[in-house]
MIDOSE-1310 file (N, C-alpha, C; in nm, 2 decimals, decimal comma, always signed):
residues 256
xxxx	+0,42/-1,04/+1,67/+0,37/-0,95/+1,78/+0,25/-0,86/+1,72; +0,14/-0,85/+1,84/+0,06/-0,76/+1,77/+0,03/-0,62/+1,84; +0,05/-0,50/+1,75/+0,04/-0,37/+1,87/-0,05/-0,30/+1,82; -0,16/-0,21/+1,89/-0,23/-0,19/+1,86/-0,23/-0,01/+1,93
xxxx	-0,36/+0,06/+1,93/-0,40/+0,18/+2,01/-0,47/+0,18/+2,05; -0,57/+0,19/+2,20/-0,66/+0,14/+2,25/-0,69/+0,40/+2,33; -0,82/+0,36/+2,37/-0,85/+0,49/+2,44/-0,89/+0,47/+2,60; -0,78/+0,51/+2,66/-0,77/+0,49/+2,74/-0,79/+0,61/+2,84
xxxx	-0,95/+0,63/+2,92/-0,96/+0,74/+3,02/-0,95/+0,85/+2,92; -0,99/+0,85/+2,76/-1,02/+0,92/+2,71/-0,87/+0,99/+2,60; -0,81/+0,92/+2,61/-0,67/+0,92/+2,58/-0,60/+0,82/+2,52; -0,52/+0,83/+2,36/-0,47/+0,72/+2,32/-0,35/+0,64/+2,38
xxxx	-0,32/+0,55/+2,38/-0,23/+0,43/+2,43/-0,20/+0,36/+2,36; -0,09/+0,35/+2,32/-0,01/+0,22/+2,26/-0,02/+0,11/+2,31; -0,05/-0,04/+2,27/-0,08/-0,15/+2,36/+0,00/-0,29/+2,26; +0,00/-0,41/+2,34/+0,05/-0,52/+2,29/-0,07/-0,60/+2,33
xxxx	-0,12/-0,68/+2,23/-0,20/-0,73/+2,19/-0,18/-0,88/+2,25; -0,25/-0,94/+2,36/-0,24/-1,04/+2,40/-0,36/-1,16/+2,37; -0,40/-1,29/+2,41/-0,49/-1,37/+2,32/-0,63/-1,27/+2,44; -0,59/-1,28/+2,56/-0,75/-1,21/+2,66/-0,71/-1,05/+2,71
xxxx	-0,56/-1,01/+2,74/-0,54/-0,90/+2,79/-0,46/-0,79/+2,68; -0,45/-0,63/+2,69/-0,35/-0,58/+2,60/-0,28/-0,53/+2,74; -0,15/-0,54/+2,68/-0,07/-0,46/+2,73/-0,01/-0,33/+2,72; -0,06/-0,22/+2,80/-0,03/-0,06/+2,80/+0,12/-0,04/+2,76
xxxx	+0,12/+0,06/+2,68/+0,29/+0,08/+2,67/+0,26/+0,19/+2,67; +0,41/+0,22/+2,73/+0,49/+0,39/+2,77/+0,47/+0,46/+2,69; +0,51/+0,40/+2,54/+0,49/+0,48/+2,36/+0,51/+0,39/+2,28; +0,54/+0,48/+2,16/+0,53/+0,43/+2,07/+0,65/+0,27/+1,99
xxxx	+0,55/+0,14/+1,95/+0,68/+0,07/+1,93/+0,77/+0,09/+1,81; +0,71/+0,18/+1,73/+0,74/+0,24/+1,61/+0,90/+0,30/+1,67; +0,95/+0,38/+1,78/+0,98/+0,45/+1,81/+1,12/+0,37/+1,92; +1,06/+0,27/+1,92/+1,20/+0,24/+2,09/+1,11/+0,10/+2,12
xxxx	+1,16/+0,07/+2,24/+1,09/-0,03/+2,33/+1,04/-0,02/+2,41; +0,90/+0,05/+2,43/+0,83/+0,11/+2,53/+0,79/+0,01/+2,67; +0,77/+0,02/+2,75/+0,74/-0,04/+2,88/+0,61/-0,03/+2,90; +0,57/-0,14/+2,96/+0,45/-0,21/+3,00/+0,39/-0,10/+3,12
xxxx	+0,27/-0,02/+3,08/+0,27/+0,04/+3,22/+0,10/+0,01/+3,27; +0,06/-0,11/+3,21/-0,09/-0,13/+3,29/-0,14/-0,27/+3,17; -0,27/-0,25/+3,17/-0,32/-0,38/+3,12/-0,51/-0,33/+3,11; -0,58/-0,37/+3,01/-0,65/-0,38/+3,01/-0,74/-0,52/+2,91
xxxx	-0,87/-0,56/+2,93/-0,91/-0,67/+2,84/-0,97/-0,62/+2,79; -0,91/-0,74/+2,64/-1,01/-0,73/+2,49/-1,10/-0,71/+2,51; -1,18/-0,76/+2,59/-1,32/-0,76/+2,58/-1,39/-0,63/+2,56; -1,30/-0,53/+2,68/-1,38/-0,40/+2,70/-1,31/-0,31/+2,65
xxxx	-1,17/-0,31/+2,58/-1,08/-0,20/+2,48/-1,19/-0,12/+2,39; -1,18/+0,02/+2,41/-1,21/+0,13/+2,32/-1,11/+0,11/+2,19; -1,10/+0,07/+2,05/-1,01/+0,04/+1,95/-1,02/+0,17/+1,90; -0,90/+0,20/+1,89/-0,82/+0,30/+1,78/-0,79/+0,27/+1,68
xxxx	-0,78/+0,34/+1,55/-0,69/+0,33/+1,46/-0,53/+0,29/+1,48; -0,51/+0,18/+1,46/-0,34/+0,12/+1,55/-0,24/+0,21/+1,51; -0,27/+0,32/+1,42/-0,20/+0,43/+1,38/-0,24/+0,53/+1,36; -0,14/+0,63/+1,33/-0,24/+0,76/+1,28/-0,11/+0,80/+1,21
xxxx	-0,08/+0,78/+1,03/+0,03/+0,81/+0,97/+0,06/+0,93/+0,95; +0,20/+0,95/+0,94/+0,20/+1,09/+0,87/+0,15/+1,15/+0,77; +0,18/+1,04/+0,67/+0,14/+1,02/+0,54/+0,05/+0,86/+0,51; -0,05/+0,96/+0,48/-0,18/+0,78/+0,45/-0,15/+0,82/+0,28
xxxx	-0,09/+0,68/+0,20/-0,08/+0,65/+0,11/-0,17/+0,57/+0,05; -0,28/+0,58/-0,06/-0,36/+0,47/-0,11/-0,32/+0,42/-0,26; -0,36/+0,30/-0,30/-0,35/+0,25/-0,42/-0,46/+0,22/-0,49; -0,50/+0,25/-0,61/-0,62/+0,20/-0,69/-0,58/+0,13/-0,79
xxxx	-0,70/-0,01/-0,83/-0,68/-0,08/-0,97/-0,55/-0,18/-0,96; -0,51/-0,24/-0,86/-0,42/-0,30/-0,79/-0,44/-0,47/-0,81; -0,55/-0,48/-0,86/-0,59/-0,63/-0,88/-0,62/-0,68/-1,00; -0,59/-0,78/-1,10/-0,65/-0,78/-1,23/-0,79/-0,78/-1,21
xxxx	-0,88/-0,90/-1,15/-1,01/-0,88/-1,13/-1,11/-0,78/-1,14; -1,03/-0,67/-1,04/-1,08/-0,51/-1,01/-1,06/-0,46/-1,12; -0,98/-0,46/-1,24/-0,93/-0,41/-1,36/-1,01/-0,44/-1,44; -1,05/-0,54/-1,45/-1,15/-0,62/-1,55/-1,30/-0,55/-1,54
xxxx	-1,36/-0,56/-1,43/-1,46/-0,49/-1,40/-1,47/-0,40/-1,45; -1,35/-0,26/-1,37/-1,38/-0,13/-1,43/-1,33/-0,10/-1,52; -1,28/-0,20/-1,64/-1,27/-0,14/-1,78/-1,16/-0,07/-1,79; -1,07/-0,04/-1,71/-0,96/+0,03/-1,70/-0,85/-0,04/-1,75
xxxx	-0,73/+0,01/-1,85/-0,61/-0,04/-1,87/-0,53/-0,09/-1,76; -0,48/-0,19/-1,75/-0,38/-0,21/-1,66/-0,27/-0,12/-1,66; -0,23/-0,06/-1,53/-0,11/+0,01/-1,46/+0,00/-0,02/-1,51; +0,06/-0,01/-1,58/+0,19/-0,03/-1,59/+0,36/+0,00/-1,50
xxxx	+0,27/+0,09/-1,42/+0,40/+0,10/-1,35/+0,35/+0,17/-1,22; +0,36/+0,11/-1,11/+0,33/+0,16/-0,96/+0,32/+0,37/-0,91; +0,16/+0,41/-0,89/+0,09/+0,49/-0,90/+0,07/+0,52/-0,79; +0,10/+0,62/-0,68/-0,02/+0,60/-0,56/-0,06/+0,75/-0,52
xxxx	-0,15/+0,72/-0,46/-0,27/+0,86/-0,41/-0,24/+0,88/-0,30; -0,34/+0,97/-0,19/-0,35/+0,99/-0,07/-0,46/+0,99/-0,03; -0,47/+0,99/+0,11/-0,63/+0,98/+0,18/-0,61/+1,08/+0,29; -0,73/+1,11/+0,38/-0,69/+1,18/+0,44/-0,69/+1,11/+0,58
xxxx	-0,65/+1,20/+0,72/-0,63/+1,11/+0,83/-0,76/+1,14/+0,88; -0,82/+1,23/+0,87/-0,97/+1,23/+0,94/-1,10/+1,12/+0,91; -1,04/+1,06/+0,82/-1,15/+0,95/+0,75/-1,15/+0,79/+0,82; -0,98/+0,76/+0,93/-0,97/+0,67/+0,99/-1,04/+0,70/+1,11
xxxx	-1,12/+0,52/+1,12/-1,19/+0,51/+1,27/-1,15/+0,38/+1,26; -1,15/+0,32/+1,39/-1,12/+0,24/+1,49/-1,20/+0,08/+1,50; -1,13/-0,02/+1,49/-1,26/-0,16/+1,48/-1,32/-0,13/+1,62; -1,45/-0,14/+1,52/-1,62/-0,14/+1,64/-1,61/-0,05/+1,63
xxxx	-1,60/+0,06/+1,57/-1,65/+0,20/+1,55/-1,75/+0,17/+1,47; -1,87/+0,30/+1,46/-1,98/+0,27/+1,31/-1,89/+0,37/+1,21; -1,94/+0,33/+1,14/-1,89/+0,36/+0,95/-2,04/+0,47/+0,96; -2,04/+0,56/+0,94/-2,15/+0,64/+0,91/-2,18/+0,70/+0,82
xxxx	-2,31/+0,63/+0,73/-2,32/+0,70/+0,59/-2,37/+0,81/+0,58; -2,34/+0,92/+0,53/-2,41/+1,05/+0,54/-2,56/+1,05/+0,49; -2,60/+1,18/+0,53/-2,74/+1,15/+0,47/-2,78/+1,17/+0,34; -2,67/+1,30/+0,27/-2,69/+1,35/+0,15/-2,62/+1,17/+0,05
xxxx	-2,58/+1,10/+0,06/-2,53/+1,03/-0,02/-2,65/+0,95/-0,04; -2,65/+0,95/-0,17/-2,71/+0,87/-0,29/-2,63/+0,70/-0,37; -2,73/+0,64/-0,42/-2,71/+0,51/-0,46/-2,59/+0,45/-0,41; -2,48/+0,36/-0,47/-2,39/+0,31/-0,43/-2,31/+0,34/-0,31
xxxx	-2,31/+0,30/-0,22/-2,23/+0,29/-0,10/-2,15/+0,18/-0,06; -2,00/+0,14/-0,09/-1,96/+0,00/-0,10/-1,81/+0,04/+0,05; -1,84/-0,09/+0,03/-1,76/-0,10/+0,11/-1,54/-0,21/+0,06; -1,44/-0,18/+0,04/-1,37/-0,27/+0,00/-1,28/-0,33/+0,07
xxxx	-1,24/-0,44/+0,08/-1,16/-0,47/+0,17/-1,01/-0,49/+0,13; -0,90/-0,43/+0,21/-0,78/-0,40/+0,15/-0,65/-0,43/+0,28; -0,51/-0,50/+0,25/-0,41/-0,51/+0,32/-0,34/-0,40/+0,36; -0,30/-0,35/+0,44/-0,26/-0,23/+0,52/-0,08/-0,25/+0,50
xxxx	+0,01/-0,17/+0,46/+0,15/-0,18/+0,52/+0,15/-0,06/+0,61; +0,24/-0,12/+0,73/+0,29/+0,05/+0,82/+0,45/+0,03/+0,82; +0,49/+0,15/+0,76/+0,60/+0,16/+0,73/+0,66/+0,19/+0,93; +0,79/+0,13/+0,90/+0,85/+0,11/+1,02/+1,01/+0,20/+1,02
xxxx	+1,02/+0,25/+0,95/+1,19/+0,31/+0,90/+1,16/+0,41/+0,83; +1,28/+0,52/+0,84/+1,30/+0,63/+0,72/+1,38/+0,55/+0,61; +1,30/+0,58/+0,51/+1,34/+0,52/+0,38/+1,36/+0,57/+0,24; +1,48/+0,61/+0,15/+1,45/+0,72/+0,06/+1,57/+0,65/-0,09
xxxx	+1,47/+0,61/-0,16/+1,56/+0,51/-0,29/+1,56/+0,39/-0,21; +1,49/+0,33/-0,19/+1,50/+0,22/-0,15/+1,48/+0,15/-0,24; +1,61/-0,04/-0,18/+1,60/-0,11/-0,34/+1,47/-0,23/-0,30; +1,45/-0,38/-0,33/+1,33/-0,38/-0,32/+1,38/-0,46/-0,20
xxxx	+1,49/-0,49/-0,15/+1,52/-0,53/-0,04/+1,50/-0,46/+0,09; +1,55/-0,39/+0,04/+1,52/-0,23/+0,17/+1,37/-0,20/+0,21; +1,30/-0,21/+0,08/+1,16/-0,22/+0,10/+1,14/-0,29/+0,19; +1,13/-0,38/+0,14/+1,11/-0,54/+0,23/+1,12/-0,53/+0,42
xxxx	+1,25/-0,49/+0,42/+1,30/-0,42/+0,54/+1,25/-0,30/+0,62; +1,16/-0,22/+0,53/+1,14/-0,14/+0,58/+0,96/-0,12/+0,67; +0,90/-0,21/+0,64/+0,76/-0,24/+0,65/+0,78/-0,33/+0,80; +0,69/-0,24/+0,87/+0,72/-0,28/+1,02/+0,60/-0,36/+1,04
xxxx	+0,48/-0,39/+1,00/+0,37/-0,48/+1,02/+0,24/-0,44/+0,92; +0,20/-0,52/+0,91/+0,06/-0,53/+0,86/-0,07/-0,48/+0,90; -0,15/-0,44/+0,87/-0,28/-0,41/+0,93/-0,42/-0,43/+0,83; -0,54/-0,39/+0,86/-0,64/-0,40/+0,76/-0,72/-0,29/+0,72
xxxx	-0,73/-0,23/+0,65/-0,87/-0,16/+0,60/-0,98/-0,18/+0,50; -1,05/-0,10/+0,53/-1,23/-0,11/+0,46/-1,19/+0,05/+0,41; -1,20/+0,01/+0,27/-1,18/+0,14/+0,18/-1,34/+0,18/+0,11; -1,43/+0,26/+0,23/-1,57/+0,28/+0,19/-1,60/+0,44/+0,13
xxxx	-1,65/+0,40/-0,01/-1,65/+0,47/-0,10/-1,81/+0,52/-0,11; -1,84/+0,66/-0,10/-1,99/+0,71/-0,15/-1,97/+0,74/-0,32; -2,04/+0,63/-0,39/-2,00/+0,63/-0,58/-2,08/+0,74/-0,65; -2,14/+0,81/-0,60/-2,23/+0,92/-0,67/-2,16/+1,08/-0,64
xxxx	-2,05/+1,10/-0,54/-1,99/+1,16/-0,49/-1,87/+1,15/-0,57; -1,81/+1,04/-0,58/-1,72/+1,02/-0,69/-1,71/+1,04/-0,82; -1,84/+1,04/-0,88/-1,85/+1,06/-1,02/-1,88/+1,20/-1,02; -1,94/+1,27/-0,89/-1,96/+1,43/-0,96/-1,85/+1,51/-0,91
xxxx	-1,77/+1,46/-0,84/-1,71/+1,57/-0,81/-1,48/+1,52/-0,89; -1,42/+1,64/-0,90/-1,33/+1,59/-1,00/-1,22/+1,54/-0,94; -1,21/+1,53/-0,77/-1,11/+1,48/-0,66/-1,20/+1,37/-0,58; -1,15/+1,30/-0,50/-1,22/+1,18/-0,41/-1,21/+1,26/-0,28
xxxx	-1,23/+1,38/-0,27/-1,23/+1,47/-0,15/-1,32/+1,43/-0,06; -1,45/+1,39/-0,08/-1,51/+1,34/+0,00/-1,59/+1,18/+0,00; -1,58/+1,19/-0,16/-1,60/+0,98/-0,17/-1,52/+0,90/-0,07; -1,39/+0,93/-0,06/-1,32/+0,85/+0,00/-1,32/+0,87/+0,13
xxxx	-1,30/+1,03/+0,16/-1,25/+1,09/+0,27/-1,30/+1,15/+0,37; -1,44/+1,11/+0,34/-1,53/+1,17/+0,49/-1,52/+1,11/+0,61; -1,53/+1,17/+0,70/-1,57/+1,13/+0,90/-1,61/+0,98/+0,84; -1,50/+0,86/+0,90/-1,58/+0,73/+0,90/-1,51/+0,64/+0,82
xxxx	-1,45/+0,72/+0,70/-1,46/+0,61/+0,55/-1,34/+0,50/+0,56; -1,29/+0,49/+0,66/-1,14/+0,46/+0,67/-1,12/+0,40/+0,78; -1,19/+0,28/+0,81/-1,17/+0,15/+0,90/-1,02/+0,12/+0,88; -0,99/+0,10/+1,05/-0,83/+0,06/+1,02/-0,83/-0,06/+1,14
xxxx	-0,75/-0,12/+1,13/-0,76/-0,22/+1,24/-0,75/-0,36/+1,23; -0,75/-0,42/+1,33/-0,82/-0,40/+1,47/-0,67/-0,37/+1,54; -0,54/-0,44/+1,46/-0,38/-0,44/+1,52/-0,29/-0,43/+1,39; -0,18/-0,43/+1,44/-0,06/-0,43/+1,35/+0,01/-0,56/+1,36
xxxx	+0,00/-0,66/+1,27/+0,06/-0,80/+1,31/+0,22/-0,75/+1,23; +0,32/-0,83/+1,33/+0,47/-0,79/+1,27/+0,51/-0,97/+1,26; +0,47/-1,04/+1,26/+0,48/-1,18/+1,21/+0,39/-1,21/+1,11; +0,39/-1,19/+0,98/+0,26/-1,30/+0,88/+0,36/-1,28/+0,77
xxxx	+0,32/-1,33/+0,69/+0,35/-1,38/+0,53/+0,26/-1,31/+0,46; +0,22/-1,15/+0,45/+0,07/-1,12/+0,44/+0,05/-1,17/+0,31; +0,14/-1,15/+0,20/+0,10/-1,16/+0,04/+0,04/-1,32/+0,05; +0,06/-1,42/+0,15/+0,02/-1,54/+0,11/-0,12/-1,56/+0,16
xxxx	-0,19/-1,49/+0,22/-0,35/-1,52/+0,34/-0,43/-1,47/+0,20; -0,56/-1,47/+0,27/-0,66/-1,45/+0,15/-0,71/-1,38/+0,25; -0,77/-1,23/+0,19/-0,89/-1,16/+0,20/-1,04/-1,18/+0,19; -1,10/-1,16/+0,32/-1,23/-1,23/+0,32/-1,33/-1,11/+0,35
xxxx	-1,41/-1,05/+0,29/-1,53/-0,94/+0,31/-1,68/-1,00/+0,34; -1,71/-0,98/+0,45/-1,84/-1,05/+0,47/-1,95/-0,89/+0,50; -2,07/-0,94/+0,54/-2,18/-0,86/+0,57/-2,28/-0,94/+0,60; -2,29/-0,88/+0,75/-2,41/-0,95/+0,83/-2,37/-1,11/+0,82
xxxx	-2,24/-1,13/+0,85/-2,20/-1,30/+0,89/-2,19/-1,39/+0,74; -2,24/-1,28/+0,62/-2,25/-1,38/+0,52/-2,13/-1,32/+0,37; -2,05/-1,44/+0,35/-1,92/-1,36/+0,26/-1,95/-1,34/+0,15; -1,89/-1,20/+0,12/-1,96/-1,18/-0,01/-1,87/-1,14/-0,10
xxxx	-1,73/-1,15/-0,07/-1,61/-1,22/-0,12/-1,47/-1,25/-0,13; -1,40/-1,32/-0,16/-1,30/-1,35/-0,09/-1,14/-1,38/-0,22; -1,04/-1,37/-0,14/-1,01/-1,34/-0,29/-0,84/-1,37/-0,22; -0,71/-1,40/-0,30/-0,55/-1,46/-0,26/-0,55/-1,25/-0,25
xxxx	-0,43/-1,25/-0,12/-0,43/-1,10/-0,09/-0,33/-1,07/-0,18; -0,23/-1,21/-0,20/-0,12/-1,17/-0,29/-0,11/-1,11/-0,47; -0,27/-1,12/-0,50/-0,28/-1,14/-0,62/-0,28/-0,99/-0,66; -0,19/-0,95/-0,69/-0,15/-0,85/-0,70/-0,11/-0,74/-0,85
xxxx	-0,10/-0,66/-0,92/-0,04/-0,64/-1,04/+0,08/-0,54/-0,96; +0,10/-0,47/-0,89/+0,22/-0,46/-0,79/+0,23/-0,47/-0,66; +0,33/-0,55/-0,63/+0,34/-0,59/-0,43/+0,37/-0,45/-0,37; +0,33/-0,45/-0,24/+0,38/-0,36/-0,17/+0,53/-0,30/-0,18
xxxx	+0,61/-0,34/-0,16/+0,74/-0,35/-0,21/+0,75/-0,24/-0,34; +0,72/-0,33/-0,44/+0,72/-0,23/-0,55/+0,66/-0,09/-0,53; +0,58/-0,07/-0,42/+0,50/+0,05/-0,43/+0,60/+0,16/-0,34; +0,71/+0,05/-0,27/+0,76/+0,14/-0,18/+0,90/+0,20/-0,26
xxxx	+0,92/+0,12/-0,34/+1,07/+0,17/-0,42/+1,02/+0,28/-0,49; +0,90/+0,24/-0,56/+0,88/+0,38/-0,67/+0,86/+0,51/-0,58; +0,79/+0,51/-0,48/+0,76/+0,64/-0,35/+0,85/+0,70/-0,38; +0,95/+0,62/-0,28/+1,06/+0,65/-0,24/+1,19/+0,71/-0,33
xxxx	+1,15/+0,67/-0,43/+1,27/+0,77/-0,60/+1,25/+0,90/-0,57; +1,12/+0,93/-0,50/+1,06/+1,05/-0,50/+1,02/+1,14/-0,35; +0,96/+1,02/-0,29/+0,98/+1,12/-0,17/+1,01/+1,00/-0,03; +1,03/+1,08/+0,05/+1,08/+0,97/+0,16/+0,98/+0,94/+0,25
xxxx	+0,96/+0,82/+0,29/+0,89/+0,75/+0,39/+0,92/+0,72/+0,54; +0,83/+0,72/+0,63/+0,83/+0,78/+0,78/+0,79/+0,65/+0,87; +0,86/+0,65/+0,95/+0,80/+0,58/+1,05/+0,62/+0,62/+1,08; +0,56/+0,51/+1,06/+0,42/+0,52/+1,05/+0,33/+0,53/+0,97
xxxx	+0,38/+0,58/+0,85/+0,33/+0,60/+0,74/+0,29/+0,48/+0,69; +0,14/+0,48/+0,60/+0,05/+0,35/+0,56/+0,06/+0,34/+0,42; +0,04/+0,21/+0,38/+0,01/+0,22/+0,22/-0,14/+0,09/+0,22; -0,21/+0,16/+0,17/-0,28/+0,07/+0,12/-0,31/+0,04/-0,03
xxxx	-0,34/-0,14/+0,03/-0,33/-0,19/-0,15/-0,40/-0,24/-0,22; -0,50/-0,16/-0,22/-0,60/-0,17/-0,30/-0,66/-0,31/-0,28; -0,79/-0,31/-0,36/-0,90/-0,46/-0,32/-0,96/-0,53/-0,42; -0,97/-0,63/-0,48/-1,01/-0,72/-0,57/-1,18/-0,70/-0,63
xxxx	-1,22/-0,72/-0,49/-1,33/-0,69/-0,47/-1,41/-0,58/-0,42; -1,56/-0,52/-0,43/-1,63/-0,45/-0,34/-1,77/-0,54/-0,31; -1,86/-0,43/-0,25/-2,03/-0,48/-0,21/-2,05/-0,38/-0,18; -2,20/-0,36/-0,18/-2,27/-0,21/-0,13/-2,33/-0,28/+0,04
xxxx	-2,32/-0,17/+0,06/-2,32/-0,18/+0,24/-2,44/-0,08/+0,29; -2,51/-0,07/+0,37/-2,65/+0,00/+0,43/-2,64/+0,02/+0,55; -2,68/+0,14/+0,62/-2,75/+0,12/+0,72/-2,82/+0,03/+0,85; -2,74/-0,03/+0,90/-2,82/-0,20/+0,99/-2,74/-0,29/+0,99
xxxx	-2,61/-0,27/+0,86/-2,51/-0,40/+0,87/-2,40/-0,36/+0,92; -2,34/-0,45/+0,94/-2,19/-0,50/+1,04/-2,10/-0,55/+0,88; -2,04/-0,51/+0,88/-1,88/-0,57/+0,80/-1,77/-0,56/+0,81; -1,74/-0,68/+0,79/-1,60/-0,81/+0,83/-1,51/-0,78/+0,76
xxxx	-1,41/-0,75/+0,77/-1,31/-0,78/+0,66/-1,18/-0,87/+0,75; -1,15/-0,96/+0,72/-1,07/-1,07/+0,74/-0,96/-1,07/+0,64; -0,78/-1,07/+0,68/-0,68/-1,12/+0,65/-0,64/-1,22/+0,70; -0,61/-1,35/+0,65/-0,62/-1,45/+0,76/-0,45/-1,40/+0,81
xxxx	-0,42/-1,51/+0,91/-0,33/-1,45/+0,97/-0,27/-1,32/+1,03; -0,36/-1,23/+1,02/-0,37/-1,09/+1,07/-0,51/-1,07/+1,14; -0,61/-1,13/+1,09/-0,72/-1,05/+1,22/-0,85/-1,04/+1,13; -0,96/-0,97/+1,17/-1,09/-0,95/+1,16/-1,10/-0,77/+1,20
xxxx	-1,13/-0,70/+1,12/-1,18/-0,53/+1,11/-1,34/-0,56/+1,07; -1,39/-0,53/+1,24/-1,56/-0,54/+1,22/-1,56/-0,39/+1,21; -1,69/-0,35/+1,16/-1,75/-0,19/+1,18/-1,90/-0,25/+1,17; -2,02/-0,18/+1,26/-2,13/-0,12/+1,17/-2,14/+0,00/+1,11
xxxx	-2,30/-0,01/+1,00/-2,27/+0,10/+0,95/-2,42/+0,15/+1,02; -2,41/+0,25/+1,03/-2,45/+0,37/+1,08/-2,56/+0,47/+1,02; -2,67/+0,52/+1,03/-2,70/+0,64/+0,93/-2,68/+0,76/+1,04; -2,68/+0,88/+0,93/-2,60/+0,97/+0,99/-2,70/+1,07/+1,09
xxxx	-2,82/+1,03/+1,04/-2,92/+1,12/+1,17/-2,91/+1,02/+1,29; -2,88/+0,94/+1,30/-2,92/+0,84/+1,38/-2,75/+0,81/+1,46; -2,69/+0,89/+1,43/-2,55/+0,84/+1,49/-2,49/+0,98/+1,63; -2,46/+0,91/+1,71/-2,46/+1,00/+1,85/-2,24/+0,99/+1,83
């Protein structure tokens, strides 16, 4: 199943994701079995963030590849950060680069979990259990913003940076698809989602020793890869069996 949040008459909606129509729901499926109360098509859906967590969880350095690059020791034991909620937008939203940002502007592409249960010591079975569907993000970073300043307060977490989307698929295998990041139609790279130095799972046991996990709450898992992204492009990020999260990106005088 795929459920998603659509803007509807200027107002968010819970929806079920059909191949041409979504289906409106009452609330949340996080929450109960909400009822079908309208319909609208793909075509013309306003896309929401398919959530808005309590807690947005992120992960860094998650991939050996990504490890190699940045010269960093491998993690030894599952770490994770936060992001903030104002930095999620919606597939087909623009990504908008500010204007004060300087050189590197990348864009990465990363597997989404949304936690579906209250969960607290969980073993890695429970984990397992407790992950109500999958989703995608574009983890877009301003790199000169990151190096000056001593938090990712705003590298990570400005108006924009936080493509979420396009649905929440609750049927895939996600650790087995491959992640695909394109720009302007052309891939620039692609990489096993599974390949991992810890699974989601493991990220949810260690949390959890420590603090407890909410219906809705996200973890993201970090990305193998990045690319720098401009002003004029469109980028893809593809999970197979989960979906396609388009954005353009935007400059920020130029964005209404």
């Amino acid at each position: 199943m795929r459920y998603t949040r659509v803007s509807v008459d200027g107002r968010p909606v819970w929806g079920r994701v059909g191949e041409e129509d979504i289906s409106l729901l009452s609330g949340s499926p996080l929450e109960g079995e909400p009822d079908v109360i309208g319909t609208v098509s793909r075509a013309t859906a306003v896309w929401l963030p398919p959530v808005v967590p309590p807690v947005f969880y992120a992960v860094g350095f998650n991939y050996p590849r990504h490890i190699e690059h940045a010269g960093v020791p491998t993690p030894d034991r599952p770490e994770v950060g936060y992001r903030a909620n104002n930095a999620l937008t919606g597939h087909g939203s623009p990504i908008v680069k500010p204007d004060e940002v300087e050189g590197r502007f990348e864009a990465e592409p990363e597997l989404v979990a949304v936690i579906g249960r209250t969960v607290r010591r969980a073993t890695h079975e429970e984990a397992r259990g407790s992950v109500f569907g999958w989703t995608i993000g574009n983890d877009v970073s301003a790199r000169s913003w990151q190096h000056q300043d001593r938090t990712f307060w705003r590298s990570k977490n400005s108006d924009t940076f936080k493509p979420m989307g396009p649905w929440i698929e609750t049927d895939v295998e996600a650790l087995a698809q491959t992640t695909t990041l394109s720009v302007n139609g052309e891939v620039r790279a692609a990489f096993p989602t599974g390949d991992m130095v810890f699974d989601p799972f493991d990220y949810i046991v260690e949390i959890t020793r420590h603090i407890t996990l909410h219906p809705g709450d996200v973890l993201w898992m970090g990305a193998e890869s990045t690319c720098r992204i401009e002003p004029g492009d469109t980028v893809d990020v593809e999970i197979s069996g989960i979906g396609v999260l388009s954005n353009p990106v935007h400059p920020e005088g130029n964005h209404v």
